[in-house]
N, C-alpha and C positions, 0 to 999 in steps of 0.2 A: 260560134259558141261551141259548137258542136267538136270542134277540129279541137280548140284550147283545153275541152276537158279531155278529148282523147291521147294530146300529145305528152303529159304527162304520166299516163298511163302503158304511153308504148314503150320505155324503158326498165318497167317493172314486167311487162307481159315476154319479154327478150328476156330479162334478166330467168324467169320461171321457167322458160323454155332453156334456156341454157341451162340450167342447177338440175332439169329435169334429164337430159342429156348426159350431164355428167355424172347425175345417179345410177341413168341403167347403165353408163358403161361401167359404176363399180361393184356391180353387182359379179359374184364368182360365182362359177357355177363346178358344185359336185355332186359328182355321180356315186351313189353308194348301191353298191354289188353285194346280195348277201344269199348265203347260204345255211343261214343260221333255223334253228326250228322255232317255232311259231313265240314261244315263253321268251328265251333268250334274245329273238329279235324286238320283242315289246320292252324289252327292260332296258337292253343295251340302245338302240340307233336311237329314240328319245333324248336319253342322257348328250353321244353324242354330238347329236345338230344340236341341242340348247348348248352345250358347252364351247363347239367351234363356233354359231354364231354369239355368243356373250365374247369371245375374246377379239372377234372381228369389228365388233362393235364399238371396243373403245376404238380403232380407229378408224371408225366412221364406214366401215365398209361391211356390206350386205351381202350372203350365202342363197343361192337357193340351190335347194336337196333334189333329187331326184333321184328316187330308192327303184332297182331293177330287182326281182328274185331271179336267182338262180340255182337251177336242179340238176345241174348237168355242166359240166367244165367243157362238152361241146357246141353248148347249144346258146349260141351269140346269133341273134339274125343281124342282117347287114343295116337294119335300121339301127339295133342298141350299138352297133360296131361301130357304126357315125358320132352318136352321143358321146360314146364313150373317147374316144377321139379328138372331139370338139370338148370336153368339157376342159376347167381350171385345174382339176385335180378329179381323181378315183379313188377311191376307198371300197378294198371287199374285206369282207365278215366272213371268213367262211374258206372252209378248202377249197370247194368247188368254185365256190366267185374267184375266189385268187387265181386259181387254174384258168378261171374261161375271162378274166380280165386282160391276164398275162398274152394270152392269147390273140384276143380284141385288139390289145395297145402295141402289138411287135411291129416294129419299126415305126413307133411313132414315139416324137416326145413328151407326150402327157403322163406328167409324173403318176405313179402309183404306190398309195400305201393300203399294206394290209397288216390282219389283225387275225386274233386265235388260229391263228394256224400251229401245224406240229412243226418243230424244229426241221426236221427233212424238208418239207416244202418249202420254207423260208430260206432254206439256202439255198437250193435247187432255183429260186426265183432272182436271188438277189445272185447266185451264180452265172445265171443266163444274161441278168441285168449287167452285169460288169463286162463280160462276152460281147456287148452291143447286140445280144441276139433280141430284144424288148423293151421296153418301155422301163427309163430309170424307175427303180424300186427301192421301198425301203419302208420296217412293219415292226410289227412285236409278234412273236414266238408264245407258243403255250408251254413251252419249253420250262419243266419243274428244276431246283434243283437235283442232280444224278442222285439217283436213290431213295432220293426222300420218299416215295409214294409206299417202295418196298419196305422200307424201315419203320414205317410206321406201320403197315401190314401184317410185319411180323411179330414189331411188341405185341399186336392186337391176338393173334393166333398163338404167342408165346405163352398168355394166358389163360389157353384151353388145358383141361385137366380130361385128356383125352388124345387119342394117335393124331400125328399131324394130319394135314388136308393133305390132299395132292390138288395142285391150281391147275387147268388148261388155261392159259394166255390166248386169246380169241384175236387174230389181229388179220390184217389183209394180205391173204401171197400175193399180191402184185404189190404190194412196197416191196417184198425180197429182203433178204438177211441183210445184204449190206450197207441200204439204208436205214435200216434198227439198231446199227452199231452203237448208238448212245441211248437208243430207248428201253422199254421193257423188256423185251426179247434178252439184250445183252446181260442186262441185270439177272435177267430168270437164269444165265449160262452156269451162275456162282452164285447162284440161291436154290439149295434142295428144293425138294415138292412143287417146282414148275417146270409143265411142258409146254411147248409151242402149239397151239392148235389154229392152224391157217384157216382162212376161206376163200372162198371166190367172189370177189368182188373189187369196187374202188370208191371214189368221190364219186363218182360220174353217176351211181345208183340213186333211184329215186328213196324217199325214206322205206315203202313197203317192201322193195326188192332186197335193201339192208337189210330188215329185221330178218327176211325170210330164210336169207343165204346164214345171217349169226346163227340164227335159230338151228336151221340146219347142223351148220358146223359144230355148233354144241351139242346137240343130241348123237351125232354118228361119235362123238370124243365120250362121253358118257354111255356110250352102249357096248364101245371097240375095252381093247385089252388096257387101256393106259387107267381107267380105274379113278375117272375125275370126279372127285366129291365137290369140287366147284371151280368159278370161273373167272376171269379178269380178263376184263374190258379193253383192249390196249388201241384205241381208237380215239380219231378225233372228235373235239368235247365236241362240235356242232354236228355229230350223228344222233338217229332217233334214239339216244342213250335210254332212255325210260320204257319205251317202249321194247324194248332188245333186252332190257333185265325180267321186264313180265315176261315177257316170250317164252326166255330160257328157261325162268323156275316153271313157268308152265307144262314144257314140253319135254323138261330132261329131271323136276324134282330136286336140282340142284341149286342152289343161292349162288349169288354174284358178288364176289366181294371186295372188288374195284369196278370202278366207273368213275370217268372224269368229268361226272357233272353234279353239281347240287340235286336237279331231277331223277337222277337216277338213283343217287342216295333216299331221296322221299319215296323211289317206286320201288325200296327194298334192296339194292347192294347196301354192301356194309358198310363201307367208305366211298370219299373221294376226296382227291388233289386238286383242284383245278384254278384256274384265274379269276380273282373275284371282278363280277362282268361289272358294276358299276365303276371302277377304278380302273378297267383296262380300258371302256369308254373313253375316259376322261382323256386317258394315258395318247390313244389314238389322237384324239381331237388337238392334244400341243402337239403333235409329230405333225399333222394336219396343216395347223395355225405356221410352221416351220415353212413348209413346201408353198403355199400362201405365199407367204413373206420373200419366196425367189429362194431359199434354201436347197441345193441339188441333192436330189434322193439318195445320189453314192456319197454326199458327204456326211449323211444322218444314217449310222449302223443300225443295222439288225440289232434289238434286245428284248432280253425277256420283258414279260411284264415283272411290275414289283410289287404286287398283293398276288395273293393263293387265299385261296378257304380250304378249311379241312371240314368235311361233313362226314356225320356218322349215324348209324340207323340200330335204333338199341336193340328194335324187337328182333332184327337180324342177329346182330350181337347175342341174345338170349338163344336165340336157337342155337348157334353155332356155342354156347357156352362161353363165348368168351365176355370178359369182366376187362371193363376201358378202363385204364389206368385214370388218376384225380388229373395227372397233366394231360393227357388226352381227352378229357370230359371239357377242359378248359378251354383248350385250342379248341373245341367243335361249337361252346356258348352261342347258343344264339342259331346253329345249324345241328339240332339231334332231331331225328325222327322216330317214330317209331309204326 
């Protein structure tokens, strides 16, 4: 009796043990690398992993996440260098992650995509990646369009019934002039009232060493002969942006009137350009769902993202005298601070 009710039974208990088999092996595994600051990474990798796993899901297949911080584009131990290796697919957030992924993944084939980076690193990566010097690559760019940031900078300062500003540009001397060829720097070359103001520093700094070196660089540029009545951020959005705008008006008196992040606008610069983070989420996660699917990274280009937010800081505005135009009060709905 015993046997008859178990023999029917042992076709269903094979059957469960198979289906269970063939679940863990659909299971994909990605690894996301981020270097993003604490605000931006709660809003953005959320959206994210709901987003790549809801589209994995209609076809029945299963993600698990495994998120690494990263503060340093050296600092890979040879444990995450395995993970990163073995996984289905990589994803970093963040200059520094892209940096110490890129690095992780050279000479192996696990695809890698990344996200908010500056245009310079996104080709310097996907240039390496075509080279065979790394791991196929392929991401979205913070990449605005040319000009835009400046042109609406200057409607805003147009406005002033008062001498113009003179801007210090605050940017990294270790990118160098010739990878700024398409960013702020080159714009500042054929726009009055901006100078270049270098620092010392890279990705590779932790947030406190950032702010200390901006800081720095901004105060000897306001104390020296170039006569800066304020400053422009020209940095990647996933630097401590907010904290780097209190710093300066702290330490030099002077307002910040670019910054490439929504936080940095509410901690007092007067604008910002930047990617809006829920929609470059999203944007990562089809690139993501692409690579999944057996798509090769050199056949999915580099593009920008396609949302920006304009934010704008009125109380800043009021000091600086300037008066936002009804079309630029329009474009910021929803993003004014004061």
């Amino acid at each position: 009796m015993r046997f008859h009710l178990f023999f029917p039974v042992l076709p269903l208990v094979v059957g469960l043990l198979a289906w269970a088999q063939f679940d863990a092996e659909a299971v994909l595994r990605v690894v996301i690398l981020e270097s993003l600051d604490a605000d931006t990474a709660s809003e953005v990798l959320p959206i994210f992993e709901a987003e790549l796993d809801a589209q994995l899901a209609v076809d029945r297949r299963r993600v698990r996440f495994l998120r690494l911080h990263v503060s340093s584009s050296d600092l890979v131990p040879p444990l995450r260098r395995g993970r990163l290796a073995d996984a289905d697919l990589v994803v970093s957030f963040g200059s520094a992650a892209a940096a110490s992924g890129s690095r992780a993944l050279d000479g192996t084939a696990t695809p890698h995509l990344f996200a908010y980076l500056p245009r310079e690193l996104a080709l310097l990566l996907t240039d390496a990646a075509n080279a065979g010097g790394g791991a196929p690559t392929t991401g979205l760019t913070a990449q605005l369009p040319r000009g835009a940031a400046f042109a609406i900078a200057n409607q805003l300062l147009a406005s002033r019934n008062a001498p113009p500003l003179r801007i210090g540009i605050i940017h990294p001397s270790t990118s160098g002039q010739a990878s700024s060829s398409t960013g702020p720097l080159a714009e500042a070359v054929v726009t009055p009232g901006f100078v270049a103001v270098p620092f010392t520093g890279s990705a590779d700094d932790d947030a406190a060493v950032m702010v200390a070196q901006v800081t720095a660089a901004a105060a000897a540029a306001a104390a020296s002969e170039l006569a800066i009545d304020a400053f422009w951020l020209a940095l990647d959005a996933a630097a401590p942006l907010a904290a780097m705008v209190q710093a300066i008006e702290r330490h030099t008196g002077r307002p910040v009137v670019y910054a490439p992040s929504e936080a940095a606008v509410a901690a007092g610069a007067l604008m910002s350009l930047a990617p809006e983070p829920r929609s470059t989420a999203r944007e990562a996660a089809s690139l993501a769902k692409q690579l999944l699917d057996g798509a090769a990274p050199l056949d999915v280009p580099v593009r920008a993202v396609r949302r920006v937010h304009f934010s704008l800081n009125l109380r800043t505005a009021d000091t600086l005298g300037i008066v936002p135009s009804h079309e630029l009060m329009e474009l910021a709905r929803g993003r004014l601070f004061r």
